[in-house]
C-alpha positions in Angstrom: -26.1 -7.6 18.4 -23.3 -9.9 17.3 -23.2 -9.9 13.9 -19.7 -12.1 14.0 -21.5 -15.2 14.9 -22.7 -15.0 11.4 -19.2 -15.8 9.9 -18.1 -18.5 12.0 -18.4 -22.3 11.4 -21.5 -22.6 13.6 -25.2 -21.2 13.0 -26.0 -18.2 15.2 -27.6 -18.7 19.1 -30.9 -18.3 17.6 -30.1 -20.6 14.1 -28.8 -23.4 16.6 -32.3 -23.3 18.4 -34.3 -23.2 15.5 -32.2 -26.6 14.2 -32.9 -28.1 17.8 -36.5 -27.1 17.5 -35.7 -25.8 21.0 -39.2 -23.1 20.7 -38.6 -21.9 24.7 -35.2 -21.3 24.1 -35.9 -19.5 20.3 -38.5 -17.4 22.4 -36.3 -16.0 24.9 -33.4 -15.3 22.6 -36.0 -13.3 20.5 -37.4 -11.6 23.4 -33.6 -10.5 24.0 -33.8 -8.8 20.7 -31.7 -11.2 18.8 -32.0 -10.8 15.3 -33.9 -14.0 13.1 -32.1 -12.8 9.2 -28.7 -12.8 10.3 -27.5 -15.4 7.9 -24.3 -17.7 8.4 -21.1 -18.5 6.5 -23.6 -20.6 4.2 -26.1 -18.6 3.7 -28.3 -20.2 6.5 -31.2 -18.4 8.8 -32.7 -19.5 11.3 -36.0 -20.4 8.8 -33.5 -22.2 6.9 -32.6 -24.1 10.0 -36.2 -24.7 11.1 -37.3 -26.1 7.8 -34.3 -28.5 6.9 -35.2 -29.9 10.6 -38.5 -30.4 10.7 -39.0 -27.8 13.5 -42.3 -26.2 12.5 -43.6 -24.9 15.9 -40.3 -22.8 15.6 -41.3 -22.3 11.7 -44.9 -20.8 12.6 -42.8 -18.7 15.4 -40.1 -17.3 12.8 -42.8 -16.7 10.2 -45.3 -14.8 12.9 -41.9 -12.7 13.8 -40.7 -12.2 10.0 -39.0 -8.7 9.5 -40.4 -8.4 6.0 -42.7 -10.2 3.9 -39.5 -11.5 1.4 -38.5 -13.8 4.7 -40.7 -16.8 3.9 -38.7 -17.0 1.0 -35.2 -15.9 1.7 -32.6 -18.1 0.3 -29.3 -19.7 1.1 -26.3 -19.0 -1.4 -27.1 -22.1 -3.2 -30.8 -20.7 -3.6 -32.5 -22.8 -1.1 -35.7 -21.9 0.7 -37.3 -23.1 3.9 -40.3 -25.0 1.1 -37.2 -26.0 -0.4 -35.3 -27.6 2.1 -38.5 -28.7 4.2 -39.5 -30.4 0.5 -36.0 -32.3 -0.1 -36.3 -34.0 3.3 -40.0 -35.2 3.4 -41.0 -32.8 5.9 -45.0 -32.8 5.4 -45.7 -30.4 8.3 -42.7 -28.1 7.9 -43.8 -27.8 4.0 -47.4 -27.0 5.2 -46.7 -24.3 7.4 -45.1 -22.4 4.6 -47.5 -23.1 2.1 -50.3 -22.0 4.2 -48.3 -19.1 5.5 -47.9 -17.7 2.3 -44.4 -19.3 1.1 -43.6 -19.7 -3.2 -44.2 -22.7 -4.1 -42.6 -21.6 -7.7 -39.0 -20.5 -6.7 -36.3 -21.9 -8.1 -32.7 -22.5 -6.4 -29.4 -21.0 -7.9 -29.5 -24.2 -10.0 -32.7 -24.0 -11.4 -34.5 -26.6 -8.9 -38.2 -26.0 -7.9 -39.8 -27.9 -4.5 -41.8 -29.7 -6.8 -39.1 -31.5 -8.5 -37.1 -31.9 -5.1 -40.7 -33.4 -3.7 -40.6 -36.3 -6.5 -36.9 -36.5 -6.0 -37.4 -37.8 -2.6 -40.3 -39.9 -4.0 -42.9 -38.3 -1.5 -46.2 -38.1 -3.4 -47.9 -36.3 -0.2 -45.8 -33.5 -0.8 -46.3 -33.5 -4.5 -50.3 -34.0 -4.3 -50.0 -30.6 -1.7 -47.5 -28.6 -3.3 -49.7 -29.1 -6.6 -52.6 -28.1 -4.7 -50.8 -24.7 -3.6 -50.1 -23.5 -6.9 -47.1 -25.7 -8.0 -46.4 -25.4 -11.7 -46.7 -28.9 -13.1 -45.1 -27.7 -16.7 -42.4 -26.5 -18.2 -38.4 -26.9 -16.8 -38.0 -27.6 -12.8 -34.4 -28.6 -13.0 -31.2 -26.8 -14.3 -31.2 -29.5 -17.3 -34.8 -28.3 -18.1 -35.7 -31.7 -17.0 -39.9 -31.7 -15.8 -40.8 -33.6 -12.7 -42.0 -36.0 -14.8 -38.7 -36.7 -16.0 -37.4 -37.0 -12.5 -40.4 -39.8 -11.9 -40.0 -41.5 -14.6 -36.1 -41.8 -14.4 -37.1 -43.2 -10.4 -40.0 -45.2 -11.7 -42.5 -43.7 -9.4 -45.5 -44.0 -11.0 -47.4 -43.3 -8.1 -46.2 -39.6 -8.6 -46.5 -40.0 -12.5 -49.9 -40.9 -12.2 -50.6 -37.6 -10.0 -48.4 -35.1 -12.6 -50.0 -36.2 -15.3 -53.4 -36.0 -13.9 -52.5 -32.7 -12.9 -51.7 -31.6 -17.1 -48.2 -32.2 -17.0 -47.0 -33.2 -20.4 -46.5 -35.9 -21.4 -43.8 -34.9 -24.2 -41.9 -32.4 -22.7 -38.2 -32.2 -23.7 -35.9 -30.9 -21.7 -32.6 -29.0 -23.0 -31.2 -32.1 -25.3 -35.1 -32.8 -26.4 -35.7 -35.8 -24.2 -39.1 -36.9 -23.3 -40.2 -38.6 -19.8 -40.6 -41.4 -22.4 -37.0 -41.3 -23.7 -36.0 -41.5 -20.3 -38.0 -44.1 -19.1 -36.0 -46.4 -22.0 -33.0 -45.0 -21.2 -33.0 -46.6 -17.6 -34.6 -49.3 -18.1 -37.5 -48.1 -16.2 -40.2 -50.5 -17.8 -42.8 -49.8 -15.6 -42.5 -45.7 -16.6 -42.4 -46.6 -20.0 -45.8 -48.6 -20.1 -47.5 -46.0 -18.0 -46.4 -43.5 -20.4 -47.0 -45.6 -23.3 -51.1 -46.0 -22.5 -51.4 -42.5 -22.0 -50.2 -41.8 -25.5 -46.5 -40.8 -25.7 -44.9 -40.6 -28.7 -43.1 -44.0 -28.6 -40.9 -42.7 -32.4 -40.2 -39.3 -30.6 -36.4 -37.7 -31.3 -33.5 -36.2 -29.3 -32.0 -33.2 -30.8 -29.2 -35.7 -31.9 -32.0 -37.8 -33.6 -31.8 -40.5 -31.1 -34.8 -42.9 -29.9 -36.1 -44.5 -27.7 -35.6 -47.9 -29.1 -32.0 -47.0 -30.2 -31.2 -46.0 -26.3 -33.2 -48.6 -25.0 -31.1 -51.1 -27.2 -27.5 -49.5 -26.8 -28.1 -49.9 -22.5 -29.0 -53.2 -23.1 -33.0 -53.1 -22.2 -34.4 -56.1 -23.9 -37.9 -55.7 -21.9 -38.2 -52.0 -23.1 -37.1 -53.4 -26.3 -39.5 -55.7 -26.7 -42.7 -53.0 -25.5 -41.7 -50.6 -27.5 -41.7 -52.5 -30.8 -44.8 -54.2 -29.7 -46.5 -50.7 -29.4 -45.1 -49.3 -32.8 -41.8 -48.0 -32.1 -39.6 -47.6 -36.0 -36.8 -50.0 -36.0 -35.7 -48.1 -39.2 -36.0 -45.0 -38.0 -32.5 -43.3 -38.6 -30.5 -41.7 -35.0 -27.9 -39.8 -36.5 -27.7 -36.9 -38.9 -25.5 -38.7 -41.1 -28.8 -41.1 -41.6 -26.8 -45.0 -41.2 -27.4 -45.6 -37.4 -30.0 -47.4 -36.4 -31.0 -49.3 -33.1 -29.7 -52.4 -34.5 -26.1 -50.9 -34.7 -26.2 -50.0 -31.0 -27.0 -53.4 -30.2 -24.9 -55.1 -32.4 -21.8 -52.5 -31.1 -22.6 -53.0 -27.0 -22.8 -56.8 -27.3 -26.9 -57.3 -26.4 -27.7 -60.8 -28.2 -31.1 -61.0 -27.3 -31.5 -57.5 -28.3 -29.8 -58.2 -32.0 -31.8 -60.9 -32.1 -35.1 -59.3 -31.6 -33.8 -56.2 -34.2 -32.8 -58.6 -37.3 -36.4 -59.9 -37.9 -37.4 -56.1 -38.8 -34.6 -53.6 -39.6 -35.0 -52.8 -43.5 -31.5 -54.5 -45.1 -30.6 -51.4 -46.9 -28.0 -50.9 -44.3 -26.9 -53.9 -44.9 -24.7 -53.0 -48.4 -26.6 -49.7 -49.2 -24.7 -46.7 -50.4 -23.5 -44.4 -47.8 -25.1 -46.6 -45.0 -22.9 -48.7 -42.3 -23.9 -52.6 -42.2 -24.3 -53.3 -38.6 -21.4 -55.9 -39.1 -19.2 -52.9 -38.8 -20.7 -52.1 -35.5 -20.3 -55.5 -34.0 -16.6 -55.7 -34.8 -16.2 -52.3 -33.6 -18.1 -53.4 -30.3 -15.5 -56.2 -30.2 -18.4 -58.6 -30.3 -18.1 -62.0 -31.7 -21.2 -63.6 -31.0 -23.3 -60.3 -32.4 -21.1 -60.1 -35.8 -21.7 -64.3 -35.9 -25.2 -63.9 -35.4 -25.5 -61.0 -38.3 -23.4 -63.7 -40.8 -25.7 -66.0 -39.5 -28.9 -64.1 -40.5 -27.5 -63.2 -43.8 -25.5 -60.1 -43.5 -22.9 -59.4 -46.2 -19.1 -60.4 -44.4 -18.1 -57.8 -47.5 -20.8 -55.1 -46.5 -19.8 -51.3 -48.1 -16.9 -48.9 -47.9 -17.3 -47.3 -44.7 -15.9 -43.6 -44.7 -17.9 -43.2 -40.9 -14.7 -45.2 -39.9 -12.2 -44.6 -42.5 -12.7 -48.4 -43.6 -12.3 -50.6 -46.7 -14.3 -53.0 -45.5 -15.1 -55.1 -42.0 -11.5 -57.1 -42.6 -10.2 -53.5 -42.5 -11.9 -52.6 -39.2 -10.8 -56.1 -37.9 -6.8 -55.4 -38.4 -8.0 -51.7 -37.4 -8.3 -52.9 -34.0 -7.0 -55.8 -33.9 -8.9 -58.0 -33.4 -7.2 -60.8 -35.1 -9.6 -63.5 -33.6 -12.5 -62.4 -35.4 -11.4 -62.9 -38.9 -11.6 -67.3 -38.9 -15.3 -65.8 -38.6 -15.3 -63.6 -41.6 -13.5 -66.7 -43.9 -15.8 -68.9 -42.3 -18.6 -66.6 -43.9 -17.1 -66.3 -47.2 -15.3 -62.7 -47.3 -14.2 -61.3 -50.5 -10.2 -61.1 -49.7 -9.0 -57.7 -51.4 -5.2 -57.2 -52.1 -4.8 -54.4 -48.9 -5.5 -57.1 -46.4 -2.2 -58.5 -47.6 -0.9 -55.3 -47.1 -2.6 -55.0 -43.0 -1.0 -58.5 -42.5 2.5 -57.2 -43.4 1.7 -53.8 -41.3 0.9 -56.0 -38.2 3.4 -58.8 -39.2 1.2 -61.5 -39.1 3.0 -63.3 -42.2 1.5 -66.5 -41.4 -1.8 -64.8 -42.0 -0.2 -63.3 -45.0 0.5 -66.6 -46.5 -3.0 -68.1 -45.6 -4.7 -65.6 -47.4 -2.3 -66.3 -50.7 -3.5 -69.9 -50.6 -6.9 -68.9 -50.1 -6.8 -67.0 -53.0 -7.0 -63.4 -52.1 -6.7 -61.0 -54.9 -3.1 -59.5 -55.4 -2.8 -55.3 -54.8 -3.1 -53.1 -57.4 -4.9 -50.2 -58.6 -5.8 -47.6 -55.8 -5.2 -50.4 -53.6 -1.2 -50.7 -54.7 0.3 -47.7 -53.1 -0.8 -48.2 -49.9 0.0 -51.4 -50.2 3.4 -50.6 -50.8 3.7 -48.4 -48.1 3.2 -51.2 -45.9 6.0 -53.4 -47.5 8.8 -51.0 -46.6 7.7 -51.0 -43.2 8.0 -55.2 -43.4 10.9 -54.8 -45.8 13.2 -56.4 -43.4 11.7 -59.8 -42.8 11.2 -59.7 -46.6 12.1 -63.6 -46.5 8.7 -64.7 -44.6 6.1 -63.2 -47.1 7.8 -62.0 -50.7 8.4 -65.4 -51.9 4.6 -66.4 -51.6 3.6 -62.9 -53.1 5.9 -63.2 -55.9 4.7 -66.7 -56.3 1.1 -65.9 -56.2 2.3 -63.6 -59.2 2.4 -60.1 -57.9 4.8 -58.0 -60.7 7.9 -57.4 -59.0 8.6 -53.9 -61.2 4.9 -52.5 -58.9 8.3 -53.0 -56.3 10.4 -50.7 -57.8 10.1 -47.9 -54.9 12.5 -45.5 -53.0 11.7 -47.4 -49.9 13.0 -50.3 -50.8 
């Protein structure tokens, strides 16, 4: 027997038959005594080969001629089976030879993978309805995430197979390793026809991630206005928080990724506590940081404060703050168009970013001069603009800023 053929980059004389579904010349090479578990540089046997090609006369012939009873289900180094590889490809007959001859319809691959979930991968519900009827396990993980078939459907929007898990008791509210429902994951892709089967069968529409995240936050941060729209039709908690810090809601997400029609569905409903509330973020915040006009127009629009709350989430003073923060320079006409409280530092960001022009507009529109805890920061900023002192101390010392809160090393 040559076992060498086993390590080169070609399956063995008997493995290349089995893949050509060549059943004389697989005969004959057995009747020469060549051996049928002599596995190649992957991993492969000849039942390997057989089943990944659809080759089930030669599949019935391997099994009938198995050297052990483990066979059936002897696995590749990446943990494939025949039922596995038979399954992934839509091979009906291949996958009911091995079922009826005996093969697992429960083992998993090196990465966790069951037939099952390779079955609704390839969106064949024959193979599902007749893997189920074999002794499939419709629950718990099939998938190295700990994702459930019925994850894997929904994400695909096969409802078809959907329909025939569920009937079958899978559950409808299994998480999988980051404690995501089939649900969650339905909004998540925008898979509307997935979420409304799972919504009339009862799925918790308000369920949580580990991180706290919903489906209506994830539904609104991808930008799924029609998921949106079913979910809080059905009930889903505009105001229910997603964070642990308790501030974001779904209105932030689509306020910070841009999705008008989204916002504008979101406004009528979120509670305005995050609007100015203590330790919450106003969603103005998350439109600026999103870099999105229209959205942060929209909440001015509506009523949102252009002043909102400190924000410590991003180390700001206020929205103007975030604005200079990333400079987004053509956004602040908006905030003066909405009436902005001016506080002293923003003098203090224009001289940081130069924009002495801006400096002086803000003067003559009556922005409040630095002082307090405002003052030193302030003044750090004013050694850094110390040399064009000529465009901007004038107009400050005019306004009548003290010139001894100058006094300072820097200068």
């Amino acid at each position: 027997m040559d076992f060498t053929e086993a390590y080169s980059d070609r399956c063995s004389a008997v493995g290349l038959a089995a893949k050509e579904g060549n059943i004389k010349m697989l005969r004959k090479l057995m009747k020469q005594g060549y051996s049928i578990d002599v596995p190649d540089n992957r991993g492969w046997m000849p039942i390997h080969e057989a089943a990944a090609r659809d080759s089930s006369e030669c599949l019935r012939l391997l099994i009938r001629a198995a050297p052990s009873d483990a066979y059936i289900n002897s696995k590749t180094f990446e943990g494939l089976c025949a039922l596995h590889l038979s399954a992934r490809h839509g091979f009906f007959e291949s996958v009911r030879v091995l079922l009826e001859a005996g093969a697992d319809p429960n083992e998993v691959t090196t990465d966790a993978t069951t037939a099952l979930f390779l079955a609704v991968e390839n969106e064949d519900a024959n193979i599902v309805k007749f893997l189920l009827q074999h002794g499939a396990n419709v629950k718990g993980p099939h998938s190295w995430s700990g994702w459930n078939s019925l994850h894997q459907a929904s994400f695909q929007g096969c409802t078809e197979i959907m329909k025939i898990l569920l009937e079958k008791g899978a559950s409808k509210e299994c998480v999988d390793d980051f404690g995501i429902t089939p649900l969650f994951v339905a909004a998540q892709y925008g898979q509307l026809e997935s979420l409304r089967l799972l919504v009339s069968h009862g799925a918790d529409i308000n369920c949580q991630a580990k991180d706290k995240a919903t489906p209506l936050l994830i539904a609104a941060q991808e930008g799924h206005t029609e998921c949106v729209e079913l979910l809080l039709s059905k009930g889903a908690d505009p105001n229910l928080y997603c964070n642990e810090d308790n501030w974001q809601l779904p209105i932030h997400a689509a306020a910070e990724m841009g999705h008008e029609k989204i916002l504008e569905l979101l406004i009528p409903v979120t509670d305005r506590i995050c609007d100015k509330g203590k330790g919450k973020v106003s969603p103005v915040y998350s439109a600026v940081y999103g870099g999105n006009k229209e959205c942060l127009e929209m909440l001015l629009k509506e009523g949102y404060s252009p002043d909102a709350q400190e924000c410590l989430n991003f180390d700001c003073r206020s929205p103007m703050c975030m604005v200079f923060q990333k400079e987004y320079f053509n956004f602040i006409d908006i905030f003066l168009k909405y009436g902005i409280t001016l506080l002293g530092i923003n003098l203090g960001y224009c001289l940081f970013h130069e924009k002495f022009t801006l400096f002086q507009h803000f003067l003559k529109l009556g922005c409040s001069l630095p002082s307090g805890d405002q003052l030193s920061e302030f003044l750090s900023y004013t050694i850094k603009a110390h040399e064009a002192y000529k465009e901007w101390l004038p107009h400050l010392l005019l306004a009548g800023f003290d010139p001894v809160d100058l006094m300072h090393r820097g200068w």
